[in-house]
N, CA, C and O atoms as a Maestro MAE file, in Angstrom:
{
 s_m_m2io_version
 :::
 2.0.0
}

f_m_ct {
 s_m_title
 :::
 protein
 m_atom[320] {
  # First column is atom index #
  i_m_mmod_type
  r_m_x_coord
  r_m_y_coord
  r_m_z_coord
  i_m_residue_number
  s_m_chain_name
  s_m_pdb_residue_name
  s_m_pdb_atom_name
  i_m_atomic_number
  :::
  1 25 160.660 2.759 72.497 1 A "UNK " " N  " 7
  2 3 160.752 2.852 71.060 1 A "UNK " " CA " 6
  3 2 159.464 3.435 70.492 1 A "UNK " " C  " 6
  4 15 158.387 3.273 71.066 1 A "UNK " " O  " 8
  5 25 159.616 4.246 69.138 2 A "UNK " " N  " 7
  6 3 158.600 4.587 68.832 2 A "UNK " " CA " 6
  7 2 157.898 3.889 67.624 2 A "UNK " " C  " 6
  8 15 158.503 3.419 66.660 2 A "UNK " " O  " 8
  9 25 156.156 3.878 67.848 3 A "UNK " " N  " 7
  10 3 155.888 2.812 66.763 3 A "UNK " " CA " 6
  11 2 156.208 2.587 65.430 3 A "UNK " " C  " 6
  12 15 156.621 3.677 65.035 3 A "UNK " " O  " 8
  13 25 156.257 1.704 64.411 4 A "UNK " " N  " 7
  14 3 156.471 2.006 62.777 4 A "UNK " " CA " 6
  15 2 155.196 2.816 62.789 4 A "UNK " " C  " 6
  16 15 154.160 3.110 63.385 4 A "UNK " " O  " 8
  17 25 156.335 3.056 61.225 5 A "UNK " " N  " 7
  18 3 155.083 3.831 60.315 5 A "UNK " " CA " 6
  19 2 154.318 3.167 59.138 5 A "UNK " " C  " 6
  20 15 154.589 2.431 58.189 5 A "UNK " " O  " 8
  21 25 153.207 3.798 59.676 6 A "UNK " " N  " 7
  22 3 152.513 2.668 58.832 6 A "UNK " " CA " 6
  23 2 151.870 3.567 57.265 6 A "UNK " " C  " 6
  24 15 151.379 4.689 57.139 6 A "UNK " " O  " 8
  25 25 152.154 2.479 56.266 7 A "UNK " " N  " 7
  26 3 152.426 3.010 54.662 7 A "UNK " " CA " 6
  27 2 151.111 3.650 53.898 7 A "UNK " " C  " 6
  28 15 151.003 3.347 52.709 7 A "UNK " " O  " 8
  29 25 150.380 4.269 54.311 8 A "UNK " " N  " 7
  30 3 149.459 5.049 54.181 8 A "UNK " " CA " 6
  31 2 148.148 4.120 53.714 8 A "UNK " " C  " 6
  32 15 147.057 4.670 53.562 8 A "UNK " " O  " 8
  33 25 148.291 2.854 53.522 9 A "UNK " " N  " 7
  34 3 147.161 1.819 53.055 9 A "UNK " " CA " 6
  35 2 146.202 1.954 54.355 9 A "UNK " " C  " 6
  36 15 144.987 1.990 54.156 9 A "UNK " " O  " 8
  37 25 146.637 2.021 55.513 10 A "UNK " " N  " 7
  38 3 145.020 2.440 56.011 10 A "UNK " " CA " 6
  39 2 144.265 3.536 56.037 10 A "UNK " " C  " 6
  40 15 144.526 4.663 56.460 10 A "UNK " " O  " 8
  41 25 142.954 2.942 55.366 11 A "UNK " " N  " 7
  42 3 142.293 4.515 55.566 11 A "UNK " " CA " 6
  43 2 141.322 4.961 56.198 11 A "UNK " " C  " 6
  44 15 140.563 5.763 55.654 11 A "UNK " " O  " 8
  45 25 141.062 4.402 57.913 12 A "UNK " " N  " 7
  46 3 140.576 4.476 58.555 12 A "UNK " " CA " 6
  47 2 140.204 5.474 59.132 12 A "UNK " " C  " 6
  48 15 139.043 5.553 59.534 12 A "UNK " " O  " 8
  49 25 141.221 6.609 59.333 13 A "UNK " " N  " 7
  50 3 140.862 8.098 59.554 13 A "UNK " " CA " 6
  51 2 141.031 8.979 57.975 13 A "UNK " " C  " 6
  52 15 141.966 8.926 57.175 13 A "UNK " " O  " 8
  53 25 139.781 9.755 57.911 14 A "UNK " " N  " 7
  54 3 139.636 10.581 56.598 14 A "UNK " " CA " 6
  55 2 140.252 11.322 56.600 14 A "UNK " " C  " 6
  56 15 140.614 11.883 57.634 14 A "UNK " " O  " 8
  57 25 140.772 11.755 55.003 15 A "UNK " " N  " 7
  58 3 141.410 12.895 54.815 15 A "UNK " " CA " 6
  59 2 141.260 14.316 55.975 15 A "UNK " " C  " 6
  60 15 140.709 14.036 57.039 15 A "UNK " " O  " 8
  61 25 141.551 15.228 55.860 16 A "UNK " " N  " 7
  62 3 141.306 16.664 56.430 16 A "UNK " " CA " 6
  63 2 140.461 17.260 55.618 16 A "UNK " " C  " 6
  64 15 140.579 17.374 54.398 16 A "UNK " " O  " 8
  65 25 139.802 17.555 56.138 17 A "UNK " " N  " 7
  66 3 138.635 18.401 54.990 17 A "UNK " " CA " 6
  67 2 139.324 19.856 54.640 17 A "UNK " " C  " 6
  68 15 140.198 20.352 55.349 17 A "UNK " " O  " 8
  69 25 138.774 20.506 53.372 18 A "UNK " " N  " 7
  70 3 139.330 21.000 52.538 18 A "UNK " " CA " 6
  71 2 138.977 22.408 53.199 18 A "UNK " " C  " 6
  72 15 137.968 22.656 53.859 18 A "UNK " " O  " 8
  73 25 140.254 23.470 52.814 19 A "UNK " " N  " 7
  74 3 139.929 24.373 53.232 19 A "UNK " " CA " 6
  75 2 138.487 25.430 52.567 19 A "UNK " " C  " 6
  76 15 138.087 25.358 51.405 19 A "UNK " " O  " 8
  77 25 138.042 26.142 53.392 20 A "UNK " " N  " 7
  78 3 136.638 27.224 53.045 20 A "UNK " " CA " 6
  79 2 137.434 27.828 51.670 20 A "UNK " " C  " 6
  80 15 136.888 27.886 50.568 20 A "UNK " " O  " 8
  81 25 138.474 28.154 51.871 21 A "UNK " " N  " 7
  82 3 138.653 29.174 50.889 21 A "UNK " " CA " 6
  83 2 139.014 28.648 49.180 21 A "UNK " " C  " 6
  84 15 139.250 29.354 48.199 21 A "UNK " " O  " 8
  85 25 138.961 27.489 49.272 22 A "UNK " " N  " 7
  86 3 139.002 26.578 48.009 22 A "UNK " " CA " 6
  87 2 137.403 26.289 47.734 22 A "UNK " " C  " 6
  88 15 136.498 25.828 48.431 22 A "UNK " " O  " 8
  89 25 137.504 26.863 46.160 23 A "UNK " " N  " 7
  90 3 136.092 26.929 45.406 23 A "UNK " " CA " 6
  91 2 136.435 25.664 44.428 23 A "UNK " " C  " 6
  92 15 137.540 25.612 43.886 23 A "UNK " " O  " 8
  93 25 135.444 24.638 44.218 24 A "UNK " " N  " 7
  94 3 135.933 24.207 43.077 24 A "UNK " " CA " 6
  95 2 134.915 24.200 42.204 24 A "UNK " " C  " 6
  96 15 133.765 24.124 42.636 24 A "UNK " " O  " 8
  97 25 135.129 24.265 41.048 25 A "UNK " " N  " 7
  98 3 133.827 24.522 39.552 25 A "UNK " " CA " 6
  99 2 132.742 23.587 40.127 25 A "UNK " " C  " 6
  100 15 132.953 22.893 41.121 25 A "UNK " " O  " 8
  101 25 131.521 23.600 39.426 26 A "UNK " " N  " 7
  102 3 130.424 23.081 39.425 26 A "UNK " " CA " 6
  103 2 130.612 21.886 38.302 26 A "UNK " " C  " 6
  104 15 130.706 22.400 37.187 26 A "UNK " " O  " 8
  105 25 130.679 20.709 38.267 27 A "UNK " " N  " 7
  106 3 130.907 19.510 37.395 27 A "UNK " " CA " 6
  107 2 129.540 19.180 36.721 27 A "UNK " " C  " 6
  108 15 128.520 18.718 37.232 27 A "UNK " " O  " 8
  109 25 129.780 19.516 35.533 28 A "UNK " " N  " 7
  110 3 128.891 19.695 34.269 28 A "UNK " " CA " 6
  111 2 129.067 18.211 33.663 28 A "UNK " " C  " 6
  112 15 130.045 17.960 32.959 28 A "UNK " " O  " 8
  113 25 128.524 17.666 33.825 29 A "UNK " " N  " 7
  114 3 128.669 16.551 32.376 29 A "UNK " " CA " 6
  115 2 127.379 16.957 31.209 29 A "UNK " " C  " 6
  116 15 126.243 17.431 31.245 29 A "UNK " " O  " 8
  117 25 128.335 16.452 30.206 30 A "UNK " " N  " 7
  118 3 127.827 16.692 28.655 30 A "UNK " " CA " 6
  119 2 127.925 17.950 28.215 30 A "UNK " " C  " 6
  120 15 127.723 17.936 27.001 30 A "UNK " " O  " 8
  121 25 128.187 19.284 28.695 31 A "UNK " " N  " 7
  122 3 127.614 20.537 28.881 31 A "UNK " " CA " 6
  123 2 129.709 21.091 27.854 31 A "UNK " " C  " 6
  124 15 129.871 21.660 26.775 31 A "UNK " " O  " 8
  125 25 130.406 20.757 28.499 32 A "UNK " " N  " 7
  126 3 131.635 21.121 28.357 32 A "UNK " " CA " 6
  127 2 132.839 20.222 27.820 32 A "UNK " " C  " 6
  128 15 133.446 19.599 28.690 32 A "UNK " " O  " 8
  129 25 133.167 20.107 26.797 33 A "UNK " " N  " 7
  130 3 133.906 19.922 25.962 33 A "UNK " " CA " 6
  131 2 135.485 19.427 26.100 33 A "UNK " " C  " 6
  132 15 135.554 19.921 27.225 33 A "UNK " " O  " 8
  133 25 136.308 19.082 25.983 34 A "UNK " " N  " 7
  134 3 137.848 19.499 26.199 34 A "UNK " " CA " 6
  135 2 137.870 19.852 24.903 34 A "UNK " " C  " 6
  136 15 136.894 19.784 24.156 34 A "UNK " " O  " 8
  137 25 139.167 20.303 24.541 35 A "UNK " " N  " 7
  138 3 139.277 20.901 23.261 35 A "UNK " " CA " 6
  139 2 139.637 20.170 22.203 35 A "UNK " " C  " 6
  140 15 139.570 20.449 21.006 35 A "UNK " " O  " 8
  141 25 140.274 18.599 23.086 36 A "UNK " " N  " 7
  142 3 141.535 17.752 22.121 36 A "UNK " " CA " 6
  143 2 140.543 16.880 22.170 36 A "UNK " " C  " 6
  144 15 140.894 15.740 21.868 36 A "UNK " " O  " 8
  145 25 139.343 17.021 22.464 37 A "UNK " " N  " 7
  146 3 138.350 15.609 22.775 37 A "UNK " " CA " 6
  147 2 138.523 15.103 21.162 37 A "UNK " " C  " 6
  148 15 139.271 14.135 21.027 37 A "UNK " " O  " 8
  149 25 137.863 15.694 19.828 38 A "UNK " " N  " 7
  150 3 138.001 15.678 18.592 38 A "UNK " " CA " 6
  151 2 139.175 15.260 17.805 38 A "UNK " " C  " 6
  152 15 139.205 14.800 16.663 38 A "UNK " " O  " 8
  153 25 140.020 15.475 18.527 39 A "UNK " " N  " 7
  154 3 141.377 15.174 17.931 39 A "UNK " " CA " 6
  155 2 141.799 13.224 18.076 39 A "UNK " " C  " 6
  156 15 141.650 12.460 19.031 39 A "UNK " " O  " 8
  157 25 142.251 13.025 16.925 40 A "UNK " " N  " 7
  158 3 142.522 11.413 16.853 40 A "UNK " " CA " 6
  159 2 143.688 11.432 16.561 40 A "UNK " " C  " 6
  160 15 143.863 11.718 15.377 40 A "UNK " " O  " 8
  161 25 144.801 11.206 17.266 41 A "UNK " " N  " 7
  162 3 146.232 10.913 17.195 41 A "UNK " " CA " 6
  163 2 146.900 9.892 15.953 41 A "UNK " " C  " 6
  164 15 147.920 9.816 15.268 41 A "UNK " " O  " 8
  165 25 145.914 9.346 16.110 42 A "UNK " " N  " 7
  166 3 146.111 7.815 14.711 42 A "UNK " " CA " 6
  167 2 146.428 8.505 13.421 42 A "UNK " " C  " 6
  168 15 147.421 8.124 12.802 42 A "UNK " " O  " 8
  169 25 145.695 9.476 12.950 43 A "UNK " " N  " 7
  170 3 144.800 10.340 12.034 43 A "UNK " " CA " 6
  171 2 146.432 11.059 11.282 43 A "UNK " " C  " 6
  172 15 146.965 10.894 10.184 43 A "UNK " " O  " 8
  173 25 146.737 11.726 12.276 44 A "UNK " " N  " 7
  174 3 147.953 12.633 12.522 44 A "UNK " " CA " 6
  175 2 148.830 12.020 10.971 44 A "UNK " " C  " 6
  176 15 148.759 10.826 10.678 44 A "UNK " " O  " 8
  177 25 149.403 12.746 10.336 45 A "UNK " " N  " 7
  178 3 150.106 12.718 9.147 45 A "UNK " " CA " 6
  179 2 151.778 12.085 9.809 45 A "UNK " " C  " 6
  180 15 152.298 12.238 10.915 45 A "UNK " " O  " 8
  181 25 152.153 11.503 8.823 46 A "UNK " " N  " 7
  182 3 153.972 11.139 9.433 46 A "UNK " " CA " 6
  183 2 154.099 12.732 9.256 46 A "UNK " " C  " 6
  184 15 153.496 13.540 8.550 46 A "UNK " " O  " 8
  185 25 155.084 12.837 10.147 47 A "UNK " " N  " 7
  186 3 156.114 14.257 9.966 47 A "UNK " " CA " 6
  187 2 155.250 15.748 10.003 47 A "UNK " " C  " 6
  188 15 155.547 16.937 9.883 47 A "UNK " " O  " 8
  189 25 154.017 14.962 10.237 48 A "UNK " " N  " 7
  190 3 153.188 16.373 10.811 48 A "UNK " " CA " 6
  191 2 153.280 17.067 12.207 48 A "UNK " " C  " 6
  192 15 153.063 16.238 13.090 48 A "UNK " " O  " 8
  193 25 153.488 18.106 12.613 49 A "UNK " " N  " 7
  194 3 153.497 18.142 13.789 49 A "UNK " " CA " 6
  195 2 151.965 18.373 14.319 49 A "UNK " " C  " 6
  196 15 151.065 18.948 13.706 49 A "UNK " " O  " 8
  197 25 151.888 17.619 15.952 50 A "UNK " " N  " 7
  198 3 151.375 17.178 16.376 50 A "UNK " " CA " 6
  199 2 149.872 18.666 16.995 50 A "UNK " " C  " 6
  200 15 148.643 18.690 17.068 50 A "UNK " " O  " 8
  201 25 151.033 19.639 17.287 51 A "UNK " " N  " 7
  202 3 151.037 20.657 17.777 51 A "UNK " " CA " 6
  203 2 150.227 21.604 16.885 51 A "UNK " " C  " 6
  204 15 149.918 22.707 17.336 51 A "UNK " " O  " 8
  205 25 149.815 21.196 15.481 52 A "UNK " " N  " 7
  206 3 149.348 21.811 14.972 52 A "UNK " " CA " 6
  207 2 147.404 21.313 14.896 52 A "UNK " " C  " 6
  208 15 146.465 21.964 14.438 52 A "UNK " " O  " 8
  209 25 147.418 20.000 15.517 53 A "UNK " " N  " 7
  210 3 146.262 19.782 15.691 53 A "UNK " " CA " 6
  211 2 145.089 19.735 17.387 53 A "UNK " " C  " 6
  212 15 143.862 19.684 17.477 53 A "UNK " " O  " 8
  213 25 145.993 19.773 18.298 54 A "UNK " " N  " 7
  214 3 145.930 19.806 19.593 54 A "UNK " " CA " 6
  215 2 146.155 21.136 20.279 54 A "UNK " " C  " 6
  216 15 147.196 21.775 20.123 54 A "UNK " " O  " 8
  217 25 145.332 21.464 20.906 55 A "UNK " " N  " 7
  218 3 145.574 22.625 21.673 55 A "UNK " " CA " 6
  219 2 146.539 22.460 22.827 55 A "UNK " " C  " 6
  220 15 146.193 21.584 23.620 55 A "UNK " " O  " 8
  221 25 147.677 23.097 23.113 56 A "UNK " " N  " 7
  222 3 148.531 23.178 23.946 56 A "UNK " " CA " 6
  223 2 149.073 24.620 24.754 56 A "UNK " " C  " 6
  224 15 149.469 25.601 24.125 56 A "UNK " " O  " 8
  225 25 149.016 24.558 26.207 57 A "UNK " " N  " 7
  226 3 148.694 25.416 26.825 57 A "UNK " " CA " 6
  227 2 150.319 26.004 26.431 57 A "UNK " " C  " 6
  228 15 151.213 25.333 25.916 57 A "UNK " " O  " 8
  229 25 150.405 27.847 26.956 58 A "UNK " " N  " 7
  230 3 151.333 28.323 26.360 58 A "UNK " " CA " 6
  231 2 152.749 27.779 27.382 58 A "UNK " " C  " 6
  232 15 153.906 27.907 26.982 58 A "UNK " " O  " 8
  233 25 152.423 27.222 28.615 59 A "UNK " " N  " 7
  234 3 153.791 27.082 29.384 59 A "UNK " " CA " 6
  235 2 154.609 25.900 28.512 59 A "UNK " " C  " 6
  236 15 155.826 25.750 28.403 59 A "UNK " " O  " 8
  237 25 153.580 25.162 27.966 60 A "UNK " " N  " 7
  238 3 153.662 23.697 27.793 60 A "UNK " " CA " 6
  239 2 154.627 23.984 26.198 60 A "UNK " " C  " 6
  240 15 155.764 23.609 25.911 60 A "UNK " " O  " 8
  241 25 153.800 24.647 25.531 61 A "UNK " " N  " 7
  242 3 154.611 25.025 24.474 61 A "UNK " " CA " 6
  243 2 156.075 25.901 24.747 61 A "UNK " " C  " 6
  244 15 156.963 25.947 23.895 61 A "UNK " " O  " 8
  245 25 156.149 26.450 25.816 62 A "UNK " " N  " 7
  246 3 157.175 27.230 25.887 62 A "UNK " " CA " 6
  247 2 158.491 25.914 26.447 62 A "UNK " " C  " 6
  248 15 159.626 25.914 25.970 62 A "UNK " " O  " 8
  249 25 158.095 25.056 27.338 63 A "UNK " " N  " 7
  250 3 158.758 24.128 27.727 63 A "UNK " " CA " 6
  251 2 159.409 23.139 26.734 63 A "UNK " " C  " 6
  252 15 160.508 22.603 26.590 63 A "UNK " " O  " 8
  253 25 158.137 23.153 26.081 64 A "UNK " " N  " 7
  254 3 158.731 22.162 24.434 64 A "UNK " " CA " 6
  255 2 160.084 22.663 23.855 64 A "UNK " " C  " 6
  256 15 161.154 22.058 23.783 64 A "UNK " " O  " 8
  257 25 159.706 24.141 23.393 65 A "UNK " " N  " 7
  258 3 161.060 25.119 22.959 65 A "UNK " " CA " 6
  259 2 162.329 25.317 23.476 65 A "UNK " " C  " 6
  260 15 163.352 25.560 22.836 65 A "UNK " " O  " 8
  261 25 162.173 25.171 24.931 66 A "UNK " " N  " 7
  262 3 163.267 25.142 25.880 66 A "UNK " " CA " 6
  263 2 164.224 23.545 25.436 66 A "UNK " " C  " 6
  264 15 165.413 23.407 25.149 66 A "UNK " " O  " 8
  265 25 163.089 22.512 25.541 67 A "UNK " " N  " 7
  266 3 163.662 20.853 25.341 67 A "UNK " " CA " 6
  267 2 164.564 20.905 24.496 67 A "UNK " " C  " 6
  268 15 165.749 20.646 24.705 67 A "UNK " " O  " 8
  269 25 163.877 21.383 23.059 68 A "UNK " " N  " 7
  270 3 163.743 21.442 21.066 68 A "UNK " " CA " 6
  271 2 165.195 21.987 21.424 68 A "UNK " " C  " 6
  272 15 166.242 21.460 21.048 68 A "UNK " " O  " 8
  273 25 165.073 23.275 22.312 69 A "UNK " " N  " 7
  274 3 166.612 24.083 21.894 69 A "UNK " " CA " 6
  275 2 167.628 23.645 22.588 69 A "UNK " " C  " 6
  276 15 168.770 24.063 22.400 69 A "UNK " " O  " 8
  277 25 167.328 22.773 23.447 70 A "UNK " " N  " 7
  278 3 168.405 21.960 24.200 70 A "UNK " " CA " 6
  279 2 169.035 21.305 23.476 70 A "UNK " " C  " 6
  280 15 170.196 21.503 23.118 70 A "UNK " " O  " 8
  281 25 168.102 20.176 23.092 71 A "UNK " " N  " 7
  282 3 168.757 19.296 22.273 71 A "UNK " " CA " 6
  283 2 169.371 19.455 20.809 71 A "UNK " " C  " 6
  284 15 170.139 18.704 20.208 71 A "UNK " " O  " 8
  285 25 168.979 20.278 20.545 72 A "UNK " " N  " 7
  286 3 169.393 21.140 19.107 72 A "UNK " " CA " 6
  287 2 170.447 21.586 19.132 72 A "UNK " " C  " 6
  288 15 171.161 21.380 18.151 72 A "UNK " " O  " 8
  289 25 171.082 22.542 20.497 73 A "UNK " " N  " 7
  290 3 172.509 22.476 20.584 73 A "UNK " " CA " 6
  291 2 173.392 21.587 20.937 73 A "UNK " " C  " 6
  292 15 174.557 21.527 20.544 73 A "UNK " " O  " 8
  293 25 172.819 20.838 21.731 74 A "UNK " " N  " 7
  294 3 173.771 19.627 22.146 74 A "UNK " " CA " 6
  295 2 174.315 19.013 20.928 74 A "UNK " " C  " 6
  296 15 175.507 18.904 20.642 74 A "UNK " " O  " 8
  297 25 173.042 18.525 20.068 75 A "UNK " " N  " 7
  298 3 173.012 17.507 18.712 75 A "UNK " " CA " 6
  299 2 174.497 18.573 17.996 75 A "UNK " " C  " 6
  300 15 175.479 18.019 17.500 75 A "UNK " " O  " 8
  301 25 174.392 19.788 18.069 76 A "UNK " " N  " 7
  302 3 174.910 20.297 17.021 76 A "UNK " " CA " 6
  303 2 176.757 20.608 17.486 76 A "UNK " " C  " 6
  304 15 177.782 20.697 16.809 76 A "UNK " " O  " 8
  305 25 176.551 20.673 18.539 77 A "UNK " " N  " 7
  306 3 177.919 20.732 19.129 77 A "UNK " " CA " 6
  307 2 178.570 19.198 18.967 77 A "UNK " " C  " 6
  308 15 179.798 19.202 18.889 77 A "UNK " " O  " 8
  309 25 178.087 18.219 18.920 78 A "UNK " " N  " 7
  310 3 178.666 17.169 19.205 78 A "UNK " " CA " 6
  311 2 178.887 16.270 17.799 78 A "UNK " " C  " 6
  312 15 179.590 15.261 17.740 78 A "UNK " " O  " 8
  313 25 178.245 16.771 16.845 79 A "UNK " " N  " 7
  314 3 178.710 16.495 15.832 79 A "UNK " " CA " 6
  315 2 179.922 16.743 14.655 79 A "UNK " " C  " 6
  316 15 180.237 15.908 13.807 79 A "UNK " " O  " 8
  317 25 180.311 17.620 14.757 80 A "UNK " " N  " 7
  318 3 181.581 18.376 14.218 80 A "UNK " " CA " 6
  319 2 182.588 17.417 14.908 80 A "UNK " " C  " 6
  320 15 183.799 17.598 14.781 80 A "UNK " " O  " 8
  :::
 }
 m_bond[319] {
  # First column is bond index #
  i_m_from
  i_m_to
  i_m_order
  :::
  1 1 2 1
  2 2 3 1
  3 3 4 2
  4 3 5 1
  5 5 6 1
  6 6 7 1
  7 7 8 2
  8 7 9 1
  9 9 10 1
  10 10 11 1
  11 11 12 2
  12 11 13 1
  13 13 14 1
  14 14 15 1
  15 15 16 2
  16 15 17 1
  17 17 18 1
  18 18 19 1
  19 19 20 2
  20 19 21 1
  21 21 22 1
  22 22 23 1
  23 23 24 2
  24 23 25 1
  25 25 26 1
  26 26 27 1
  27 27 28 2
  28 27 29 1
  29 29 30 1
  30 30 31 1
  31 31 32 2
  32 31 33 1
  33 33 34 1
  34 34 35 1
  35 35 36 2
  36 35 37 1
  37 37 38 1
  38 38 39 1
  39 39 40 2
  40 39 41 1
  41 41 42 1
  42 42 43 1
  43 43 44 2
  44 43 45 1
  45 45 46 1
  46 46 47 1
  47 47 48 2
  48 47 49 1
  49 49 50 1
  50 50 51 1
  51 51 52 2
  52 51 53 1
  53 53 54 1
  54 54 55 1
  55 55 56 2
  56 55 57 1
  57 57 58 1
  58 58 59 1
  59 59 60 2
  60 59 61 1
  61 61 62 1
  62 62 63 1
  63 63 64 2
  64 63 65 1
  65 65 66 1
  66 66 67 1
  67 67 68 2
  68 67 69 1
  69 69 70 1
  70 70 71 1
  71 71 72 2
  72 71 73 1
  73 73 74 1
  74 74 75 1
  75 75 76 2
  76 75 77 1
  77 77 78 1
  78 78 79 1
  79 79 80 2
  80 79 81 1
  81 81 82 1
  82 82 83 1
  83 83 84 2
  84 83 85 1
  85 85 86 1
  86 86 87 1
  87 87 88 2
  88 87 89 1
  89 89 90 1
  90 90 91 1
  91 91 92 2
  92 91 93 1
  93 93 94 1
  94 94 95 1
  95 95 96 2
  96 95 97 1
  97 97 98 1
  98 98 99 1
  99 99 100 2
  100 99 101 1
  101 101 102 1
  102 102 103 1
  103 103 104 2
  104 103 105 1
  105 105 106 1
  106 106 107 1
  107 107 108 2
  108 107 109 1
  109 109 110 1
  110 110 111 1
  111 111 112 2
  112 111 113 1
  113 113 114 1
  114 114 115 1
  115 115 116 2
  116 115 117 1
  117 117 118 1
  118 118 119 1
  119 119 120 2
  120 119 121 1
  121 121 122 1
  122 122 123 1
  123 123 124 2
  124 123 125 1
  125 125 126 1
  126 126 127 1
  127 127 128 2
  128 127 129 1
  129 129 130 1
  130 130 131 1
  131 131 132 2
  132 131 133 1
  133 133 134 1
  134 134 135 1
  135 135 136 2
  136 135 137 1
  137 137 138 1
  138 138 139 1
  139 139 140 2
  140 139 141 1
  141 141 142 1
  142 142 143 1
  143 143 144 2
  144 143 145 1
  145 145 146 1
  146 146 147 1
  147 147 148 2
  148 147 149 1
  149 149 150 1
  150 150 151 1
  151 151 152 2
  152 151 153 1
  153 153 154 1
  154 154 155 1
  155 155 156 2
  156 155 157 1
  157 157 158 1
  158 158 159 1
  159 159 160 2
  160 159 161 1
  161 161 162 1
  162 162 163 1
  163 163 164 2
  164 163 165 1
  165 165 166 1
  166 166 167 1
  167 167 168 2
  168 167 169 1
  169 169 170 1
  170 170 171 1
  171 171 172 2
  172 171 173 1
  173 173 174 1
  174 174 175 1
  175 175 176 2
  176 175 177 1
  177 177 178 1
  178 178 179 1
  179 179 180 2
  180 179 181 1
  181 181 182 1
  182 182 183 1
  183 183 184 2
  184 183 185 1
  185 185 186 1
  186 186 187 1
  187 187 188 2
  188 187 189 1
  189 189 190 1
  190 190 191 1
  191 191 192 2
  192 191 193 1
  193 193 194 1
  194 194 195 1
  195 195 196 2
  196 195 197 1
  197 197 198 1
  198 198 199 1
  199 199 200 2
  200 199 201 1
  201 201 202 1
  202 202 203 1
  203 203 204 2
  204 203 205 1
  205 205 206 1
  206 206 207 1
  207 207 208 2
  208 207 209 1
  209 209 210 1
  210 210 211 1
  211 211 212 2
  212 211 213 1
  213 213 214 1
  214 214 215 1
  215 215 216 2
  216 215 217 1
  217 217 218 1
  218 218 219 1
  219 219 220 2
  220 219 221 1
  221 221 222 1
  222 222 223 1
  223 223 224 2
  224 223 225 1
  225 225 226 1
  226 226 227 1
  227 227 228 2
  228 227 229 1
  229 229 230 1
  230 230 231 1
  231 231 232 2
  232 231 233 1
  233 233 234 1
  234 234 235 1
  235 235 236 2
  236 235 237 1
  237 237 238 1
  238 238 239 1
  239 239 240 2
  240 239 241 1
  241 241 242 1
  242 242 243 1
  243 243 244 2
  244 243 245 1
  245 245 246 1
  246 246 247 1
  247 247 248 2
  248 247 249 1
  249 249 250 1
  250 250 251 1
  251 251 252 2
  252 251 253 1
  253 253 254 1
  254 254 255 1
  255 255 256 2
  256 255 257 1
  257 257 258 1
  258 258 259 1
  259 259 260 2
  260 259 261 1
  261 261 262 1
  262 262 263 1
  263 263 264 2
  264 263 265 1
  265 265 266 1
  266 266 267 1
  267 267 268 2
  268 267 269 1
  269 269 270 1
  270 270 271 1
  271 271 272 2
  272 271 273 1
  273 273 274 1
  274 274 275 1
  275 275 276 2
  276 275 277 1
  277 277 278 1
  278 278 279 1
  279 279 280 2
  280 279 281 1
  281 281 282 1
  282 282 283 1
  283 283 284 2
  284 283 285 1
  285 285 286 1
  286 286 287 1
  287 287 288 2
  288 287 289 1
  289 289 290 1
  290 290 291 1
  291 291 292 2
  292 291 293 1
  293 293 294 1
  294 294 295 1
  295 295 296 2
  296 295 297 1
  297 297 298 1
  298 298 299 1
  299 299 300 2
  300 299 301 1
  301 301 302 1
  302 302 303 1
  303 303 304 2
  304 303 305 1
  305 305 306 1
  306 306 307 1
  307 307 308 2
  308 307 309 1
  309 309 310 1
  310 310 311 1
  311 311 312 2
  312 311 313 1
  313 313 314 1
  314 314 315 1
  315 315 316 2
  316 315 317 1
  317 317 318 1
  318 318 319 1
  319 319 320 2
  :::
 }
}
């Protein structure tokens, strides 16, 4: 028989080290910003959109539109 498997909680042998060809940035503290750091969600107006105070990357916004228009037809078909 072959042994169990065991559930990844031991971590006795280390990861694989990372390949050469992976660069990763130089980690700056204090130096660099996020963009939404400033932004306070609390703050946010009822019925304001959210989107108008937060920077949101363009896939992310495009995905939103995809959701928005999903449900927008569904809502609208199923009401009649």
């Amino acid at each position: 028989m072959s042994e169990p498997c065991r559930g990844g909680s031991d971590r006795s042998t280390p990861p694989p080290p990372r390949p050469h060809s992976v660069v990763l940035p130089p980690i700056t503290r204090g130096q660099e910003r996020h963009p939404n750091q400033e932004v306070v969600l609390d703050e946010v107006a009822e019925g304001e959109m959210v989107e108008k105070n937060l920077v949101i990357p363009d896939e992310m916004m495009h995905f939103l539109n995809q959701v928005s228009n999903l449900a927008y037809s569904s809502d609208c078909c199923t009401l009649g």
